[in-house]
C-alpha positions in Angstrom: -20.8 -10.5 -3.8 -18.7 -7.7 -2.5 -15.1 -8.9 -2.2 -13.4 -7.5 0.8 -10.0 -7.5 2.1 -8.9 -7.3 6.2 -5.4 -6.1 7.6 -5.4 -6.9 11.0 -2.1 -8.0 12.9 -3.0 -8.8 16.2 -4.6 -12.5 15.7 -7.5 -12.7 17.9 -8.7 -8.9 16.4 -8.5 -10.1 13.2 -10.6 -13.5 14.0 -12.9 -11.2 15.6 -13.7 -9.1 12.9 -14.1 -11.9 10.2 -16.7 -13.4 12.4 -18.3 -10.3 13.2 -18.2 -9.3 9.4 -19.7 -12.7 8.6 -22.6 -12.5 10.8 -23.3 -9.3 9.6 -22.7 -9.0 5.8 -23.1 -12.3 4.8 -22.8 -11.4 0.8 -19.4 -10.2 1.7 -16.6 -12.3 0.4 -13.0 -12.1 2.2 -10.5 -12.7 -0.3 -7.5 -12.5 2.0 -6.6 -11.9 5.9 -3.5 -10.0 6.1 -1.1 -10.2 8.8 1.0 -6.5 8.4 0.9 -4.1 5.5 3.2 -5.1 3.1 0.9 -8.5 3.1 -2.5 -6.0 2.9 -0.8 -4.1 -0.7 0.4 -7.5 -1.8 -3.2 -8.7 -1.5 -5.0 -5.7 -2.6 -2.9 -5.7 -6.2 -3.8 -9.6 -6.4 -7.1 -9.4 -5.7 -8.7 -5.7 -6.4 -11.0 -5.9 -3.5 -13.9 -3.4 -3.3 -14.0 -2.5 0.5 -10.6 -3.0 2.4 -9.9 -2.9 6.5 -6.9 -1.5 7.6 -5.5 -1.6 11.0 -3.9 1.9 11.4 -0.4 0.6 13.5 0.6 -2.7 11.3 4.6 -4.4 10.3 5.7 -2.5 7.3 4.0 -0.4 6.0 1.1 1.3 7.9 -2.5 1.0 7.3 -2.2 4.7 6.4 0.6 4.2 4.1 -1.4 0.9 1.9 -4.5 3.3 2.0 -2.4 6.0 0.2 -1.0 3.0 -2.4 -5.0 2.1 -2.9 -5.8 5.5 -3.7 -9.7 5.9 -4.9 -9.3 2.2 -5.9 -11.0 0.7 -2.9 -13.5 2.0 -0.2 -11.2 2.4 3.2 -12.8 1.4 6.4 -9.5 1.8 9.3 -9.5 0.2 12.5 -7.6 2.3 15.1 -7.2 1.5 18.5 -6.1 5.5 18.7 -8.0 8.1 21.6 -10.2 10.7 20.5 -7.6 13.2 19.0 -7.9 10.4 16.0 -12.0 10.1 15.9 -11.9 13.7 15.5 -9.7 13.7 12.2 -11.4 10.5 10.7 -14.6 12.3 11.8 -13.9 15.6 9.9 -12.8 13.6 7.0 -15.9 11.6 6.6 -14.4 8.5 6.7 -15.0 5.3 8.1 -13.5 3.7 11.0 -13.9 1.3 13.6 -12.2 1.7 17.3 -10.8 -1.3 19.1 -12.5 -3.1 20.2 -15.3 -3.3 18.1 -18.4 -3.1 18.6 -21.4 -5.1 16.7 -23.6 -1.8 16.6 -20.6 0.3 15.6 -19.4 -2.7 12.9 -23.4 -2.4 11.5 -23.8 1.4 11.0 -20.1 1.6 9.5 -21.5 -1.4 7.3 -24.9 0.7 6.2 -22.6 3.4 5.7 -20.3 1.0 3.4 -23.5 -0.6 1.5 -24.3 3.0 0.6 -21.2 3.9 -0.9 -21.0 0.8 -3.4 -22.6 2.6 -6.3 -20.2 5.5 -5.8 -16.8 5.8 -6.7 -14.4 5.4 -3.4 -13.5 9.0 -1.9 -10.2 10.8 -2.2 -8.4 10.3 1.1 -5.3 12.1 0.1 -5.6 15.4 2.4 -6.6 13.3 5.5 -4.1 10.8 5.1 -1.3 13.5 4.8 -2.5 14.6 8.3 -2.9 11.5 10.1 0.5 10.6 9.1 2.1 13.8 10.2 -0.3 13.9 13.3 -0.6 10.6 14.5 1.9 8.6 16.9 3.9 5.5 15.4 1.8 5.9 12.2 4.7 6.9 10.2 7.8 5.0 9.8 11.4 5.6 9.6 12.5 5.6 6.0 15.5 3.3 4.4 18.7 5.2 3.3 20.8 2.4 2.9 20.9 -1.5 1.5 23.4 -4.1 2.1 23.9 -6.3 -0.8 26.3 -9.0 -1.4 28.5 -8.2 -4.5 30.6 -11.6 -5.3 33.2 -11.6 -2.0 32.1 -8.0 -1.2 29.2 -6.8 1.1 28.4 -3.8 -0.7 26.6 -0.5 0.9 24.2 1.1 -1.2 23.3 4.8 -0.9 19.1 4.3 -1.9 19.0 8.0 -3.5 21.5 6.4 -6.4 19.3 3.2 -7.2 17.3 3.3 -10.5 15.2 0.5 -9.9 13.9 -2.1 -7.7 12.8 -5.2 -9.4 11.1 -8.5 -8.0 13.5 -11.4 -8.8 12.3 -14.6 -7.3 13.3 -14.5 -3.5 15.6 -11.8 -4.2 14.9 -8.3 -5.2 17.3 -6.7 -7.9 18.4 -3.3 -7.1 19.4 -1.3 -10.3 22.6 1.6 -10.6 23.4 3.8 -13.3 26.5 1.5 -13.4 25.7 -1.5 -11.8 23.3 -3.7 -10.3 23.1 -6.4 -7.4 20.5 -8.7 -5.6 19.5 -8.3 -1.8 17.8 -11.2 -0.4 14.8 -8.6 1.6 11.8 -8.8 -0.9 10.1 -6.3 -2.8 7.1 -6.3 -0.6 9.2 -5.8 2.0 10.7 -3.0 1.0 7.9 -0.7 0.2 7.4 0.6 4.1 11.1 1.3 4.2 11.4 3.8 1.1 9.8 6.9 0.8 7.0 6.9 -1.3 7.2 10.2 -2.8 10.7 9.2 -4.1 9.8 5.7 -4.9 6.6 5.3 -7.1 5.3 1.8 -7.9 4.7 1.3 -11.7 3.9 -2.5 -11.6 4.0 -5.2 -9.0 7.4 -6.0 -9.2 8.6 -2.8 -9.9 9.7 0.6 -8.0 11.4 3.0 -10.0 13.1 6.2 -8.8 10.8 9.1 -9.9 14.3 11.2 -10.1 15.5 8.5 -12.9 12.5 9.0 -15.0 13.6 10.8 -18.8 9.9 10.1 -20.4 7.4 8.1 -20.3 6.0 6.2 -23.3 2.6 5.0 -24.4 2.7 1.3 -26.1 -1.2 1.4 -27.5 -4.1 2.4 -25.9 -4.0 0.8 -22.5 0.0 0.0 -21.7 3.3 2.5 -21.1 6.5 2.3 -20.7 9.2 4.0 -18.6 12.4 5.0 -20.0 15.0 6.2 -17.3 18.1 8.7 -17.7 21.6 6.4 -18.0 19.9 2.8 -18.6 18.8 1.5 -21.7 16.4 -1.6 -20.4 12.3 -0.1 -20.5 10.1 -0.7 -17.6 6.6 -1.8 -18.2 3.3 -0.2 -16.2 0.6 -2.0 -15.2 -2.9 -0.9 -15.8 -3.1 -0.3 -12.4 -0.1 2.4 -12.2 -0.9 4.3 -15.3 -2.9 7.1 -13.2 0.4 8.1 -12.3 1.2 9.7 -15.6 -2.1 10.7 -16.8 -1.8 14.1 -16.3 
């Protein structure tokens, strides 16, 4: 069965299109319904889906911004509630879309389309994504320049630029300096549509290390790395996933 993952926030969309993706690819398996973006990159990393929806305009991050994080690892399909401006870009990109609402004879062809692409490896959406984000109204997000974090009787204001690290900590999320560190109560997953992503790469799940703070990277054996960062002695592990970033 082809697993498949939806990112839908609008509630009665996103029960339409599991119906409507029921009754027409009934092989298809829907490992999770997301609710906004973060949600659709925590889900994709948990479950490695093979086809992925994504509503352009979600919370967090965008769908544009989790399709960037995928990558080739999924095939994209976005659902875009944009005019024609948009069908023109996703149209000259070759990539598949739905428009809001959809349609069943729309949902079917983008499905044959889809079926056909299985045995291939998932395009390169890079250059279009760059665009759409640039071009494309509300599709791209403010980004985070400063964290409040309690530091014992202290609320302390953090300048992002100077953090290391980010690391998952429970229901906290740790937040690294060259000379110190503190905890902020916002979770990882909902930091990622706040920091820029050119700054901030994601090495494993629970990790987002400044690409600025990177001295080397080191290979363990055949399949795992390591990062080691300028002014901090702790290592950071990369997942499998992640290690495309420093292939080349």
């Amino acid at each position: 069965m082809t697993t498949v993952l939806i990112a839908e926030d609008e509630p009665l969309m996103r029960e339409r299109l599991v119906g409507m993706l029921a009754a027409s690819w009934p092989e298809a398996r829907i490992v999770l319904e997301a609710e906004n973006g973060n949600d659709a990159w925590d889900g994709y990393l948990e479950h490695e889906p093979e086809v992925v929806f994504l509503d352009i305009r979600m919370p967090g991050l965008s769908g544009l911004e989790v399709a960037e994080r995928i990558g080739d690892g999924a095939h994209v399909v976005f659902v875009t509630a944009y005019d024609q401006y948009a069908v023109d870009a996703f149209d000259a990109g070759a990539v598949d879309y739905l428009l809001k609402p959809v349609q069943a004879d729309r949902l079917e062809r983008a499905l044959a389309r889809i079926r056909a692409k299985l045995s291939q490896s998932p395009a390169d959406l890079g250059d279009l994504l760059r665009h759409l984000k640039t071009s494309l109204p509300g599709a791209r997000s403010e980004k985070l320049k400063w964290l409040k974090a309690t530091v014992g009787r202290q609320i302390r204001l953090i300048d992002v630029e100077e953090v290391l690290f980010f690391q998952s900590d429970t229901k906290y999320t740790r937040v690294v300096l060259p000379d110190s560190e503190a905890l902020v109560r916002t979770p990882l997953k909902d930091l990622l549509g706040g920091l820029d992503r050119d700054r901030f790469w994601q090495i494993h799940r629970g990790t987002l290390v400044n690409v600025g703070a990177i001295a080397a990277v080191e290979r363990i054996d055949a399949e795992r790395m390591q990062v080691l960062l300028r002014g901090c002695e702790e290592k950071l592990p990369v997942s499998r996933t992640f290690t495309h970033l420093f292939r080349d």
